[in-house]
PyMOL Python script that loads the backbone (N, CA, C, O; Angstrom):
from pymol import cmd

cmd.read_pdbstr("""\
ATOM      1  N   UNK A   1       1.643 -19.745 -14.117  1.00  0.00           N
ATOM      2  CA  UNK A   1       0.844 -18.911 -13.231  1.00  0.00           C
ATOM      3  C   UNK A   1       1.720 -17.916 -12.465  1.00  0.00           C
ATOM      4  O   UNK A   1       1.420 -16.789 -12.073  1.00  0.00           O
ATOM      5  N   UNK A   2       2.777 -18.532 -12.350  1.00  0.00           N
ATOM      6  CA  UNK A   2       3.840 -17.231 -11.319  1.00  0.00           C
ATOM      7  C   UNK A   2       4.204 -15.835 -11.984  1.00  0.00           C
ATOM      8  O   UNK A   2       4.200 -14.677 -11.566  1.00  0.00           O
ATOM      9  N   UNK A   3       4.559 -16.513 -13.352  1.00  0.00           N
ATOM     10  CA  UNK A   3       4.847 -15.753 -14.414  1.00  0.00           C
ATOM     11  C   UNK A   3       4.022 -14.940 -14.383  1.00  0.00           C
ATOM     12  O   UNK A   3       4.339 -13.852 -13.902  1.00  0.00           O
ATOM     13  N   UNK A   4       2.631 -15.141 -14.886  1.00  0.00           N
ATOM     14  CA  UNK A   4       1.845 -14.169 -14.878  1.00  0.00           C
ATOM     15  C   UNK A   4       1.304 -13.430 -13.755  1.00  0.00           C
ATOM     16  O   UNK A   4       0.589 -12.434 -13.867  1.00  0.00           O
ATOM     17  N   UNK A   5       1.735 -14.045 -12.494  1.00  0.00           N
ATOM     18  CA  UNK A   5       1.309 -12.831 -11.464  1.00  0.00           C
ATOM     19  C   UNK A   5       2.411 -12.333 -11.201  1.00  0.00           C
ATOM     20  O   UNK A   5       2.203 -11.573 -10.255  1.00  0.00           O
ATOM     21  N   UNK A   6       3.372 -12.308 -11.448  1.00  0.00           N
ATOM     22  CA  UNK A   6       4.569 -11.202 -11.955  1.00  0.00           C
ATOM     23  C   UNK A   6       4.121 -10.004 -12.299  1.00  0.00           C
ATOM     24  O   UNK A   6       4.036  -8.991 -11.605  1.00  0.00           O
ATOM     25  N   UNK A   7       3.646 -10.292 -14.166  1.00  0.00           N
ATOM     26  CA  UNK A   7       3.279  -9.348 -15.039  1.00  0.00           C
ATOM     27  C   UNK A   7       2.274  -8.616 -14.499  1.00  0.00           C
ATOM     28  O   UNK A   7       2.138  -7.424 -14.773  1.00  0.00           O
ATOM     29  N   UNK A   8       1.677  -9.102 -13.885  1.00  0.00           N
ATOM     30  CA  UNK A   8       0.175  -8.857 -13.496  1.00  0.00           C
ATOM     31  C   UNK A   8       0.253  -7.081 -12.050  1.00  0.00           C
ATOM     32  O   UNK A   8      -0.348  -6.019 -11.884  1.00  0.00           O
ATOM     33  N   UNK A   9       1.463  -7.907 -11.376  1.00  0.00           N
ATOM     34  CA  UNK A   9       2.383  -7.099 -10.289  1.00  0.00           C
ATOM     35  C   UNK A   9       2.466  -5.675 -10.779  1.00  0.00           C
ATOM     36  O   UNK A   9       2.064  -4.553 -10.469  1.00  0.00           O
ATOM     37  N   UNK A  10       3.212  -6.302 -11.732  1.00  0.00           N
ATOM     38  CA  UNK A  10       4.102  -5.451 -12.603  1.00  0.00           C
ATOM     39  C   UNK A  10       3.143  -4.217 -13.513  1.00  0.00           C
ATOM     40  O   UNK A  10       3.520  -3.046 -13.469  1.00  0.00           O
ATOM     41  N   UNK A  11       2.536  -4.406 -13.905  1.00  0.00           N
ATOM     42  CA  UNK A  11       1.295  -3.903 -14.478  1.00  0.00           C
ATOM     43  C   UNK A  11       0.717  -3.127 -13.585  1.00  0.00           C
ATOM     44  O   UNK A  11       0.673  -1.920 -13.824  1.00  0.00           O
ATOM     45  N   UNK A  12       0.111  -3.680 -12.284  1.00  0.00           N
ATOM     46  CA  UNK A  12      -0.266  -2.708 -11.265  1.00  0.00           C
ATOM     47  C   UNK A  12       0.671  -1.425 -10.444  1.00  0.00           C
ATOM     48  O   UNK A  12       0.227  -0.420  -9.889  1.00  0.00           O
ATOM     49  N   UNK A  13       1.983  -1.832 -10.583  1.00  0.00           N
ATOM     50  CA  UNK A  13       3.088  -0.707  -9.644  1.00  0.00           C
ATOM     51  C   UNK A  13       2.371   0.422 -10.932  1.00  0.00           C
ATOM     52  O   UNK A  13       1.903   1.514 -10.608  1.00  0.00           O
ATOM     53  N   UNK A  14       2.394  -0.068 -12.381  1.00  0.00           N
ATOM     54  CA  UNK A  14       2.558   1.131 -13.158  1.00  0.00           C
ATOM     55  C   UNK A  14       1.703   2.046 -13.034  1.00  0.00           C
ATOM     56  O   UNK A  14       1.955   3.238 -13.206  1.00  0.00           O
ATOM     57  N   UNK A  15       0.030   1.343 -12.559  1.00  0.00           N
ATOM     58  CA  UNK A  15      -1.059   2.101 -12.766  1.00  0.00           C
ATOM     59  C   UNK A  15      -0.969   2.964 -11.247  1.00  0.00           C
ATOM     60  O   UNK A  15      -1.468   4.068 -11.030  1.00  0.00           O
ATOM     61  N   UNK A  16      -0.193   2.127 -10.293  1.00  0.00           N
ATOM     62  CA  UNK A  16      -0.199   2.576  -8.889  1.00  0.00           C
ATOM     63  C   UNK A  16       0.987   4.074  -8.823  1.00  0.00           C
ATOM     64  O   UNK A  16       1.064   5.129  -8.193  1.00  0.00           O
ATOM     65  N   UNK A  17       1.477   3.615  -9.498  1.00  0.00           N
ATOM     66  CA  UNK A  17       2.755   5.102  -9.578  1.00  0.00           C
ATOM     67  C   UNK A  17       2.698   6.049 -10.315  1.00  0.00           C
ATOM     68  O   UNK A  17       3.510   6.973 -10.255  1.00  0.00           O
ATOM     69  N   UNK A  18       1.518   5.982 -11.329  1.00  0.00           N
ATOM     70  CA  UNK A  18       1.183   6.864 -12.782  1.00  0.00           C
ATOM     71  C   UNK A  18      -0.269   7.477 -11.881  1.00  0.00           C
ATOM     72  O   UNK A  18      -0.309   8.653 -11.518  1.00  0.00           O
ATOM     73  N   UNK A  19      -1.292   6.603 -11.627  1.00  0.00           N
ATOM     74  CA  UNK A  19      -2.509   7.758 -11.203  1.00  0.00           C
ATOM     75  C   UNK A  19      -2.150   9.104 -10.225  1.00  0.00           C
ATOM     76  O   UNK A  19      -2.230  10.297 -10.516  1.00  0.00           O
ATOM     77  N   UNK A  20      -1.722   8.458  -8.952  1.00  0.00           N
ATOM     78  CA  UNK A  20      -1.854   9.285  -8.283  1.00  0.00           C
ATOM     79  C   UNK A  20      -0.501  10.456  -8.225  1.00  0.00           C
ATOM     80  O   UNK A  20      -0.514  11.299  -7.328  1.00  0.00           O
ATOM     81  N   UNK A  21       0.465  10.434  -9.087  1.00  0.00           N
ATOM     82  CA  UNK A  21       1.153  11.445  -8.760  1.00  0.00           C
ATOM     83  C   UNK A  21       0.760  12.309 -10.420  1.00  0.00           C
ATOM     84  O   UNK A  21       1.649  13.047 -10.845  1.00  0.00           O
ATOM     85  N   UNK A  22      -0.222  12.206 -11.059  1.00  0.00           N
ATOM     86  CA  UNK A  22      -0.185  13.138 -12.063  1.00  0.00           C
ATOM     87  C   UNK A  22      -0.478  14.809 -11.570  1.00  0.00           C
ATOM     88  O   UNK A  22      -0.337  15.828 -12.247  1.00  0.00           O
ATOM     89  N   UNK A  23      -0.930  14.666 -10.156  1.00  0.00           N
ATOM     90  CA  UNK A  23      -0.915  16.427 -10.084  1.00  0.00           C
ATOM     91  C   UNK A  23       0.979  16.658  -9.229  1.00  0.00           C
ATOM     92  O   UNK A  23       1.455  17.708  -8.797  1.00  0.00           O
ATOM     93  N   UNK A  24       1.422  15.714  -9.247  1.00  0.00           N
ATOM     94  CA  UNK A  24       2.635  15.991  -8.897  1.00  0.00           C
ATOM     95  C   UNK A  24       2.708  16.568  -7.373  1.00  0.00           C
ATOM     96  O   UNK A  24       3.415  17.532  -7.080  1.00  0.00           O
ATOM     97  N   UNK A  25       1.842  15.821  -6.378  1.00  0.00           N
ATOM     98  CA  UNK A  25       1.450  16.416  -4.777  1.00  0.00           C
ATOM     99  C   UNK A  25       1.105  15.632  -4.253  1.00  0.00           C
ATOM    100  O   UNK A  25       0.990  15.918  -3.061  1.00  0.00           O
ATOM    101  N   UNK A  26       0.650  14.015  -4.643  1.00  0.00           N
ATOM    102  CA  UNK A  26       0.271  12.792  -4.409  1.00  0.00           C
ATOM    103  C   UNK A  26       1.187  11.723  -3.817  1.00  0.00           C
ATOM    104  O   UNK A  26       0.898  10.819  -3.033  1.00  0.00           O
ATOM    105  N   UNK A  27       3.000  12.204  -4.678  1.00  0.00           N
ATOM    106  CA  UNK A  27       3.569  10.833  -4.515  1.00  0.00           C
ATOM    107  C   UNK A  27       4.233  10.587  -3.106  1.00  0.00           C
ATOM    108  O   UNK A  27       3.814   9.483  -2.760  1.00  0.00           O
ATOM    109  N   UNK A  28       4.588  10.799  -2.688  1.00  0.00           N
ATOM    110  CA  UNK A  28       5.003  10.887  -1.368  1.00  0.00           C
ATOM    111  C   UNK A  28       3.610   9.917  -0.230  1.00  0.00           C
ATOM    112  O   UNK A  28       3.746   8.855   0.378  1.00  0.00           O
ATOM    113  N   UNK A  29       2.447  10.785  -0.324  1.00  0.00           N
ATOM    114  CA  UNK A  29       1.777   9.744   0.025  1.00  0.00           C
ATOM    115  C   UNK A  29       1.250   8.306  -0.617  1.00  0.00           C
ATOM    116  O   UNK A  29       1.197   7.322   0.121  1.00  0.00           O
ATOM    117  N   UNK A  30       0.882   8.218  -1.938  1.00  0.00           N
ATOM    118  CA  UNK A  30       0.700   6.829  -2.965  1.00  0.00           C
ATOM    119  C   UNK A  30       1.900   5.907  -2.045  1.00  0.00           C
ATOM    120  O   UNK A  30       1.784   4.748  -1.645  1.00  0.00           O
ATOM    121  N   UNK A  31       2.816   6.644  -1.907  1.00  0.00           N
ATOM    122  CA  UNK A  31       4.371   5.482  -2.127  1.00  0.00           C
ATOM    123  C   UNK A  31       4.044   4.978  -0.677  1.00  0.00           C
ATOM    124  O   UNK A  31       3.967   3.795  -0.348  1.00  0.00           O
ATOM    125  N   UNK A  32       3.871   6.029   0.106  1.00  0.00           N
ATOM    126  CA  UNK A  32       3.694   5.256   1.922  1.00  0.00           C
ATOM    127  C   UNK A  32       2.445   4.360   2.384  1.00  0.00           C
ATOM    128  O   UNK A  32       2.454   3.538   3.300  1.00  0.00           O
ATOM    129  N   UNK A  33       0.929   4.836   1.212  1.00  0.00           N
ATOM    130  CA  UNK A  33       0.593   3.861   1.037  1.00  0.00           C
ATOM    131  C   UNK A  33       0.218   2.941   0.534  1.00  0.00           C
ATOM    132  O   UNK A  33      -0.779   2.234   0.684  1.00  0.00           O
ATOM    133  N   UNK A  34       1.449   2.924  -0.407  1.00  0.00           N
ATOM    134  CA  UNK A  34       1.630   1.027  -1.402  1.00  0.00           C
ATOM    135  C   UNK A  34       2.469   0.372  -0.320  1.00  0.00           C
ATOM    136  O   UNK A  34       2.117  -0.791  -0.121  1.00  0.00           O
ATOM    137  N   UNK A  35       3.745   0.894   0.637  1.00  0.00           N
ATOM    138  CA  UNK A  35       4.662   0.457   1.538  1.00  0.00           C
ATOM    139  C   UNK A  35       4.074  -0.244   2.672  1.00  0.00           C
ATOM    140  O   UNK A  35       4.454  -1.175   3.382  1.00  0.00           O
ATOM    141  N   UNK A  36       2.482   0.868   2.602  1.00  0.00           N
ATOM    142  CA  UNK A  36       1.956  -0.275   4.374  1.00  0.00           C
ATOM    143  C   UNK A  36       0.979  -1.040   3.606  1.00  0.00           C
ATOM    144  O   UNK A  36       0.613  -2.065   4.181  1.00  0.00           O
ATOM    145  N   UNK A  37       0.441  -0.814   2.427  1.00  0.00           N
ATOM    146  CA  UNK A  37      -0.421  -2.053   2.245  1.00  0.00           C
ATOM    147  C   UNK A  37       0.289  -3.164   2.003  1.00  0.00           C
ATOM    148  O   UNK A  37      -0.247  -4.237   2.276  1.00  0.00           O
ATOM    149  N   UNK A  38       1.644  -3.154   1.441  1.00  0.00           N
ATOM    150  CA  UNK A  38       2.458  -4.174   0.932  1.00  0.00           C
ATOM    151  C   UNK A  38       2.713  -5.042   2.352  1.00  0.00           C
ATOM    152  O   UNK A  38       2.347  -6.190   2.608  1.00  0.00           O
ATOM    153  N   UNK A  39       3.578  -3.955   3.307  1.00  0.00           N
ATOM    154  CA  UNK A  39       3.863  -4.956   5.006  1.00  0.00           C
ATOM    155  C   UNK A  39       2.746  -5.582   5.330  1.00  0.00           C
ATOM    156  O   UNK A  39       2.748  -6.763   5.675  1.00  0.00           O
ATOM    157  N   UNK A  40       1.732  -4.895   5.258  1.00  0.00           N
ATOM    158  CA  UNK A  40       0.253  -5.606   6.322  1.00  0.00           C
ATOM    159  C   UNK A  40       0.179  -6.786   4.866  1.00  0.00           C
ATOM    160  O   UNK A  40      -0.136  -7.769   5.536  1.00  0.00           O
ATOM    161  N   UNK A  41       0.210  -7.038   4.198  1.00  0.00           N
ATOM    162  CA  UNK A  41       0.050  -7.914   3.238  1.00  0.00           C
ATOM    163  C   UNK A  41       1.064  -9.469   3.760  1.00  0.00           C
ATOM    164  O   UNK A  41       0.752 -10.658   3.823  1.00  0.00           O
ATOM    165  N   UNK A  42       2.323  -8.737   4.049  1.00  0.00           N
ATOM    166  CA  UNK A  42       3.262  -9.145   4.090  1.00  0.00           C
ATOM    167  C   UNK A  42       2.736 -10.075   5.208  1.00  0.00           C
ATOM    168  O   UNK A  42       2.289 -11.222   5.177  1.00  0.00           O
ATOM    169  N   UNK A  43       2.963  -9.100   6.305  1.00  0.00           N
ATOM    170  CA  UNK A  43       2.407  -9.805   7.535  1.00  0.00           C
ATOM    171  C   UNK A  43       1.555 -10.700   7.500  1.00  0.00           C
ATOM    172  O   UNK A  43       1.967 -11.782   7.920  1.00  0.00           O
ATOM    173  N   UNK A  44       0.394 -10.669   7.119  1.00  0.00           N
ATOM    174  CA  UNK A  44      -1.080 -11.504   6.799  1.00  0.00           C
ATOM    175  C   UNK A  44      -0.041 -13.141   6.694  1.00  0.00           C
ATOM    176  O   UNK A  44       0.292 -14.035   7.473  1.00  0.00           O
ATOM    177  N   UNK A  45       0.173 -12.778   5.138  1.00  0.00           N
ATOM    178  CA  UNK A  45       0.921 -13.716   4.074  1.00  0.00           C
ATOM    179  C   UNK A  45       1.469 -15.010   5.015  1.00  0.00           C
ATOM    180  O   UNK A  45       1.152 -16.193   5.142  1.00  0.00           O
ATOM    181  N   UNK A  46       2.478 -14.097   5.601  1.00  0.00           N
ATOM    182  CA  UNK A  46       3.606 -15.156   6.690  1.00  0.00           C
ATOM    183  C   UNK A  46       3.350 -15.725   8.140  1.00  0.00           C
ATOM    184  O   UNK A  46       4.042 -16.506   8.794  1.00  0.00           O
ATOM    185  N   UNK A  47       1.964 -15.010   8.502  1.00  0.00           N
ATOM    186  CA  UNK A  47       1.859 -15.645   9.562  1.00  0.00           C
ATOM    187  C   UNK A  47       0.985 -16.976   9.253  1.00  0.00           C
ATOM    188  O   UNK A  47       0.751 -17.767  10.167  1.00  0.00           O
ATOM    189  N   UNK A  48       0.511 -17.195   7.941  1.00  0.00           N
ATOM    190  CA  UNK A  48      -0.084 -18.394   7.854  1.00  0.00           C
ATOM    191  C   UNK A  48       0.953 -19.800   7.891  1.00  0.00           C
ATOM    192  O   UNK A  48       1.938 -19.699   7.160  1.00  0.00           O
ATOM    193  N   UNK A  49       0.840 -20.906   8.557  1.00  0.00           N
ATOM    194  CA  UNK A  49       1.708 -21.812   9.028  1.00  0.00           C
ATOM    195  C   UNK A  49       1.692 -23.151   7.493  1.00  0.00           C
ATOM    196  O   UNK A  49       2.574 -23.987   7.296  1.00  0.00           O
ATOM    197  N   UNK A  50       0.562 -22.970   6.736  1.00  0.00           N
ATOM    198  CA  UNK A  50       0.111 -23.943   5.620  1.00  0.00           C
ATOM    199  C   UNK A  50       0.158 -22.767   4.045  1.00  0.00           C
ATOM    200  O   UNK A  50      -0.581 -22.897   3.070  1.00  0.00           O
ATOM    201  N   UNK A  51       1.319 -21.604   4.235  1.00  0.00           N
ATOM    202  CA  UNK A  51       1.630 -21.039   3.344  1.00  0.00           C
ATOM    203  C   UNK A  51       2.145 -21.463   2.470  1.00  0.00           C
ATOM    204  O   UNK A  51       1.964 -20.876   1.403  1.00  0.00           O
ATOM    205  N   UNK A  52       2.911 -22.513   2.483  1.00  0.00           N
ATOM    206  CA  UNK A  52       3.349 -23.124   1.441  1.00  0.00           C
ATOM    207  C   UNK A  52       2.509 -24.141   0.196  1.00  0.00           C
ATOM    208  O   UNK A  52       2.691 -24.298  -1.012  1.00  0.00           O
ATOM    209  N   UNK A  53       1.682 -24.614   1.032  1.00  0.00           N
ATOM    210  CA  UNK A  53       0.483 -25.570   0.447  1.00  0.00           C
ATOM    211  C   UNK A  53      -0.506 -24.932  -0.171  1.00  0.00           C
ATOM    212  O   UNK A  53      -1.214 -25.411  -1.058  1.00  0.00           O
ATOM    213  N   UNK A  54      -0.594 -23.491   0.433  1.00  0.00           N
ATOM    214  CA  UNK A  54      -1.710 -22.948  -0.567  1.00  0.00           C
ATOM    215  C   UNK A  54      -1.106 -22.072  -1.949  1.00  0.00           C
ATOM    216  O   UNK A  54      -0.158 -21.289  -1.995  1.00  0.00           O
ATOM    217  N   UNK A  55      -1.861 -22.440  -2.836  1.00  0.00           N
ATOM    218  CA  UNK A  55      -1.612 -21.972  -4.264  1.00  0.00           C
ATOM    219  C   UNK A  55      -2.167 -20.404  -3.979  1.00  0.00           C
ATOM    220  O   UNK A  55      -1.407 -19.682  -4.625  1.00  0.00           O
ATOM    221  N   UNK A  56      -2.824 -19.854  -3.526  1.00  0.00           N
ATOM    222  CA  UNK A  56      -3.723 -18.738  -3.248  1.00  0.00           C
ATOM    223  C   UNK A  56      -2.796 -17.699  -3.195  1.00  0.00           C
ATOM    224  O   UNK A  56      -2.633 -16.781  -3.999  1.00  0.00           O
ATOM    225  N   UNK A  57      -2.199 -17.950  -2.142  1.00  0.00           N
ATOM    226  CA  UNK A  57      -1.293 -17.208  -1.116  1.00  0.00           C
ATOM    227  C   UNK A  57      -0.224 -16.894  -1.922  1.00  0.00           C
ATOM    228  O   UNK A  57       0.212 -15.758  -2.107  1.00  0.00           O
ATOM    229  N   UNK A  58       0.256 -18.070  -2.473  1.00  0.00           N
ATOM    230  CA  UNK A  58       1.512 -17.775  -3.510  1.00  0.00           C
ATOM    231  C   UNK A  58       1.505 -16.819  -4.811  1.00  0.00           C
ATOM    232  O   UNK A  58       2.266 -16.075  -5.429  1.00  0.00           O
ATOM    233  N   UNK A  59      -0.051 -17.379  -4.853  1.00  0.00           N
ATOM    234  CA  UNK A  59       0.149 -15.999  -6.597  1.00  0.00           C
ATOM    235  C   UNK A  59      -0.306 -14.338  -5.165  1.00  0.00           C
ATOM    236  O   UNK A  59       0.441 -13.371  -5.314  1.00  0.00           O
ATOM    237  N   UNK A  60      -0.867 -14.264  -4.577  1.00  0.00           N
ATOM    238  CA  UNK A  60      -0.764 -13.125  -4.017  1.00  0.00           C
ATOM    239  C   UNK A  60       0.480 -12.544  -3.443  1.00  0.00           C
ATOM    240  O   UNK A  60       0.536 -11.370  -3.077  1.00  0.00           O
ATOM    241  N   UNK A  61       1.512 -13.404  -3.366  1.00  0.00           N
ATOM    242  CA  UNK A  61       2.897 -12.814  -2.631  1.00  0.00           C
ATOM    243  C   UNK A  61       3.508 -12.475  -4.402  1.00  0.00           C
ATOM    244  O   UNK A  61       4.030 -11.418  -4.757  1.00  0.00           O
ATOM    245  N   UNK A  62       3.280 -13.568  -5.200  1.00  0.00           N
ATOM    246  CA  UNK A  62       3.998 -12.982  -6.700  1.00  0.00           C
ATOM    247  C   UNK A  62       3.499 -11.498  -7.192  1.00  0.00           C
ATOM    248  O   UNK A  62       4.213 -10.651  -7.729  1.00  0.00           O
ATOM    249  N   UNK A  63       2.470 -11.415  -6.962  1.00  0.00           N
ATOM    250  CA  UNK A  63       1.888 -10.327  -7.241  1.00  0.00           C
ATOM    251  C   UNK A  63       2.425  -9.036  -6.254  1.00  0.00           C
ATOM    252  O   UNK A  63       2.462  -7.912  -6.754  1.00  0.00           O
ATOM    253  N   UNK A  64       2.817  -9.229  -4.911  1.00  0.00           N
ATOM    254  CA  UNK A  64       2.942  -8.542  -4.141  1.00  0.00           C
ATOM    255  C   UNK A  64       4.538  -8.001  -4.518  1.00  0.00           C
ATOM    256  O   UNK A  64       4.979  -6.884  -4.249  1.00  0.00           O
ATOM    257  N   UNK A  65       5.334  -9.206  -5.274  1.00  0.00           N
ATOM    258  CA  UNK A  65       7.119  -9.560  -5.501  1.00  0.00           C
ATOM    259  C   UNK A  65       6.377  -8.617  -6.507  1.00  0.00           C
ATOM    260  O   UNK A  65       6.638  -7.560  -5.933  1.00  0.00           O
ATOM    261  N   UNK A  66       5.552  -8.197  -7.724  1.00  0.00           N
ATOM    262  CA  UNK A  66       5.631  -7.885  -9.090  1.00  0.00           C
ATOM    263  C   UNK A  66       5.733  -6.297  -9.185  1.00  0.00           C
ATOM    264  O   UNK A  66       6.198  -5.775 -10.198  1.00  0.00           O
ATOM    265  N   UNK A  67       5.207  -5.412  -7.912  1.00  0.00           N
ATOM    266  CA  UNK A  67       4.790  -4.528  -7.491  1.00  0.00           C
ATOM    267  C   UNK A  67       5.813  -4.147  -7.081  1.00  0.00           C
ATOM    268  O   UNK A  67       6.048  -3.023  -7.524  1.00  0.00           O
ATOM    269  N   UNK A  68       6.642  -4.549  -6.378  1.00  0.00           N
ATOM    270  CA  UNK A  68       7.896  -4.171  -5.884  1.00  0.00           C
ATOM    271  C   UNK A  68       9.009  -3.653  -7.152  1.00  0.00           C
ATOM    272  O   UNK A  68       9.545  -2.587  -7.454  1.00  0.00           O
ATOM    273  N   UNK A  69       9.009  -5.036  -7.674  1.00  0.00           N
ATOM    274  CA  UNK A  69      10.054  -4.816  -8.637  1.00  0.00           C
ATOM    275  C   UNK A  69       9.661  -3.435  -9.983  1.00  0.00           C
ATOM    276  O   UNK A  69      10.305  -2.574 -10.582  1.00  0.00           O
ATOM    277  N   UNK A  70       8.251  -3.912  -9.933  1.00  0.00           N
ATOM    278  CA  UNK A  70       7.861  -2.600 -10.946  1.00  0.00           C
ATOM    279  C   UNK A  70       8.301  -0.941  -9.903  1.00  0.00           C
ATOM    280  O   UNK A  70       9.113  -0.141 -10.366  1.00  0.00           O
ATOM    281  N   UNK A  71       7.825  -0.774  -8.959  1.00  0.00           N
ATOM    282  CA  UNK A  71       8.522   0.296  -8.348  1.00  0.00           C
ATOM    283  C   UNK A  71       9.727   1.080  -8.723  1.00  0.00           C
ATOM    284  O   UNK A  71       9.908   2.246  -9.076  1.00  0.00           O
ATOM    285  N   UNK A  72      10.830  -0.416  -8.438  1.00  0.00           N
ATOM    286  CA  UNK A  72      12.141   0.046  -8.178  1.00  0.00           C
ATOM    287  C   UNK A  72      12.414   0.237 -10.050  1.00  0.00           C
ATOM    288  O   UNK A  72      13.360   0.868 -10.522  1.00  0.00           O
ATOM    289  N   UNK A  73      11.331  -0.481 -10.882  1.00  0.00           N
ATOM    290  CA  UNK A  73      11.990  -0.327 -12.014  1.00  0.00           C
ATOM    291  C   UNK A  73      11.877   1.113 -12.498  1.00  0.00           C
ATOM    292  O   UNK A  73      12.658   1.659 -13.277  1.00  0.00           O
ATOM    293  N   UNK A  74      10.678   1.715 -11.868  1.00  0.00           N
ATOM    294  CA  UNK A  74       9.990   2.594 -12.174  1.00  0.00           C
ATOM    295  C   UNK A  74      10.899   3.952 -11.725  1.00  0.00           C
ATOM    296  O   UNK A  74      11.012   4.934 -12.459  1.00  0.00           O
ATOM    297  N   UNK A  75      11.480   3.841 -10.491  1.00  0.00           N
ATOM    298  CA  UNK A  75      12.537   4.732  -9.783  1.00  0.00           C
ATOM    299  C   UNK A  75      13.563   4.945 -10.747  1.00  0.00           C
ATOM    300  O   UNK A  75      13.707   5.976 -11.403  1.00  0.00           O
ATOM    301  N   UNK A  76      14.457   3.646 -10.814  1.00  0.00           N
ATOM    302  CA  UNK A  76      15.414   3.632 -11.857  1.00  0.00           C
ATOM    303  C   UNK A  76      15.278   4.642 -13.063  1.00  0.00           C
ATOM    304  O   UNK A  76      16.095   5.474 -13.456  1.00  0.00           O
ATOM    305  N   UNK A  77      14.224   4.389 -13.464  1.00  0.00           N
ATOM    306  CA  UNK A  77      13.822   5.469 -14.536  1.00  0.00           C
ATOM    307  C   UNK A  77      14.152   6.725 -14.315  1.00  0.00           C
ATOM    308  O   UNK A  77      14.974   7.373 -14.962  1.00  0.00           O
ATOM    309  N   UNK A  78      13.253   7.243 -13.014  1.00  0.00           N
ATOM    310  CA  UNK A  78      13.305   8.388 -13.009  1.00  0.00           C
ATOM    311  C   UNK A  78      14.714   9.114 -12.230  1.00  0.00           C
ATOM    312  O   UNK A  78      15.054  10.296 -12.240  1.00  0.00           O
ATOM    313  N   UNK A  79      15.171   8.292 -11.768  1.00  0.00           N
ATOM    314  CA  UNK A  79      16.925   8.887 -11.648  1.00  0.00           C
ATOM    315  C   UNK A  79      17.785   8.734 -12.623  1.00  0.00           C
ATOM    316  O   UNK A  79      18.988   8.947 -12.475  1.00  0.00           O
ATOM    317  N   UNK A  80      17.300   8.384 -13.617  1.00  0.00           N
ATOM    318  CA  UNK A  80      18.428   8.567 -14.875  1.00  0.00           C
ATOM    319  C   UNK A  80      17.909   9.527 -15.771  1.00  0.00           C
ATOM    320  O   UNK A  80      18.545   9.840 -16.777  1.00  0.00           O
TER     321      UNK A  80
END
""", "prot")
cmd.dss("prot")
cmd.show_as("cartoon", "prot")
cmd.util.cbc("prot")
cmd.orient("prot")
């Protein structure tokens, strides 16, 4: 299950970084807000005290880890 909310992450940075900058005037804002939905996510996530016990929470932070990493993979790209 982690695995796949990885992929799942991962899958979404692409659709999240590909829609909105196709007029090439978008990305700047898309990116600031994937950055605050991700913190307020973040936030939510960690202030729960029985975070560990819930299965819920965990595939939503993998998913949240999948998004990230697709980003930076996605950057990488485009600086080379």
């Amino acid at each position: 299950m982690h695995i796949m909310s990885l992929m799942l992450g991962f899958f979404l940075s692409s659709i999240l970084s590909t829609l909105p900058a196709q007029t090439g005037d978008w990305g700047i804002m898309s990116a600031a807000m994937i950055v605050t939905f991700n913190e307020i996510l973040s936030k939510i996530l960690y202030s729960y005290q029985f975070y560990k016990n819930n299965i819920l929470l965990i595939l939503i932070n993998d998913i949240k880890i999948g998004i990230i990493y697709g980003l930076f993979v996605d950057a990488f790209k485009l600086g080379s």
